[in-house]
N, C-alpha and C positions, 0 to 999 in steps of 0.2 A: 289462501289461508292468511297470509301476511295482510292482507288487504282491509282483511273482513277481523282480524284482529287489530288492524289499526297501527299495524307495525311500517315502520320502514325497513331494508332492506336491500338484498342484492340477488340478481340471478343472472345465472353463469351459466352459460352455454356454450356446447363445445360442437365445432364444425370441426373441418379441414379444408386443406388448400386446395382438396377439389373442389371448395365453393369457390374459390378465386377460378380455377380455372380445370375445364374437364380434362380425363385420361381415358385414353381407350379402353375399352373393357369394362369398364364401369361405370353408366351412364346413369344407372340405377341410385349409386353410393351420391355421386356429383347431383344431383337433382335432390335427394335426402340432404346435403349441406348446404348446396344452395339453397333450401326451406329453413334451414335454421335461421340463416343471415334476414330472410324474410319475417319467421317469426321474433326473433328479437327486435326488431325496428319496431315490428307492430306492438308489440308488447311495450315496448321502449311509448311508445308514443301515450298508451294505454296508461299504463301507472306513471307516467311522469310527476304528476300530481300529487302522488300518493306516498312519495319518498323512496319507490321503492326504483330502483334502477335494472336497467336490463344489459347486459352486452354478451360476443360471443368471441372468441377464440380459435386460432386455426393454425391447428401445431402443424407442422412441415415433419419432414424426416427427425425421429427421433431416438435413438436408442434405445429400442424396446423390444421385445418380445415380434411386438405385432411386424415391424419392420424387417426383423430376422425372417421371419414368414413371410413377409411380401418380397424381399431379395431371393430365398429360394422361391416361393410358386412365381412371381415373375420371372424369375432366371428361366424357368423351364417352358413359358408362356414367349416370351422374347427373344429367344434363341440358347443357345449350349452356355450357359453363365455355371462357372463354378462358384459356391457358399462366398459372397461377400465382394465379389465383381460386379453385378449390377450397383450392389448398393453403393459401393465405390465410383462407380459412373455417375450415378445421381449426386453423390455429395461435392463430386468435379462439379457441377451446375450451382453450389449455394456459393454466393458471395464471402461469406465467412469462413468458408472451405473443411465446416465441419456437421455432421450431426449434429441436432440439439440433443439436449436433456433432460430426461425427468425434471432436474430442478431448474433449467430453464423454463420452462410451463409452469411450475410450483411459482416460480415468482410473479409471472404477472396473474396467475388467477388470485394468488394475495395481496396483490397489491387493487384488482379489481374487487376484491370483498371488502378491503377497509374502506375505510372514513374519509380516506384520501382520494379517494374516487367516488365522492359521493357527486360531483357534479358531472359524472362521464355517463352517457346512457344511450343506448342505439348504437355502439361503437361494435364493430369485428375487427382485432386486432391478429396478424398477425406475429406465430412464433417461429420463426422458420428463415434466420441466418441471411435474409433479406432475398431468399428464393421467390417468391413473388412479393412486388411492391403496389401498395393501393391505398 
C-alpha cells in the first residue's frame, strides 16, 4: 500500500533471539524467526528504492507477561524451578545482568520509525542486554 501510494516509509518487524540462535523445544518458533530476519533482508532489498525501509528486532528476556509464563512452563519443563528461579538463571547469562524493558524495545522501534533511520534497511537488531552479539 505505501508503495503503490507512492509513500515512503518504515516496517518493523519483530523476531526473537531464537533467530540469533535455536532452544530446545522449540524448533518450530526459531525456524518462524528465523523467516522474519529472511523476509526483511528481501523486503529490505525490494523497496530500497522506494523510500520505504525494512528492518527487524529481536527482543531477549523481557519483563512481561509472556516471560512470567515461559519461567513458570519452563520451570516445570526443565526441572523443579520454583516462580522466578529459571528466570533468574537466565538473566545470570545477560551481560547487563538484568531483564529488558518494555521501554527498552519502545526505544529502538522509535528510533527505527523516525527520520533518523531513514538510511538503515535490512538491519536485525538486537534488544537483549548484549545476551547474543551479531
Amino acid at each position: 500500500r505505501m508503495r503503490k501510494a507512492g509513500k515512503k516509509g518504515r516496517l518493523i518487524n519483530t523476531a526473537s533471539t531464537q533467530a540469533r540462535q535455536g532452544f530446545i523445544y522449540t524448533p518450530h518458533y526459531a525456524a518462524s524467526k528465523f523467516g522474519v530476519i529472511g523476509i526483511t533482508q528481501s523486503l529490505a532489498i525490494e523497496l530500497a528504492k522506494t523510500g520505504i525501509t525494512v528492518n527487524a528486532f529481536c527482543p531477549g528476556i523481557i519483563g512481561t507477561d509472556m516471560w512470567a509464563y515461559n519461567d513458570a512452563a519452563w520451570g516445570k519443563l526443565l526441572g523443579d524451578y520454583k516462580p522466578g528461579e529459571l528466570m533468574a538463571e537466565w538473566v545470570e547469562g545477560i551481560p547487563m545482568g538484568r531483564a529488558g524493558t518494555p521501554e527498552d524495545v519502545a526505544g529502538l522501534v522509535t528510533f527505527l520509525a523516525s527520520d533518523d533511520a531513514a538510511y538503515i534497511t535490512g538491519q536485525t537488531v538486537n534488544v537483549d542486554g548484549g545476551l547474543f552479539m551479531s
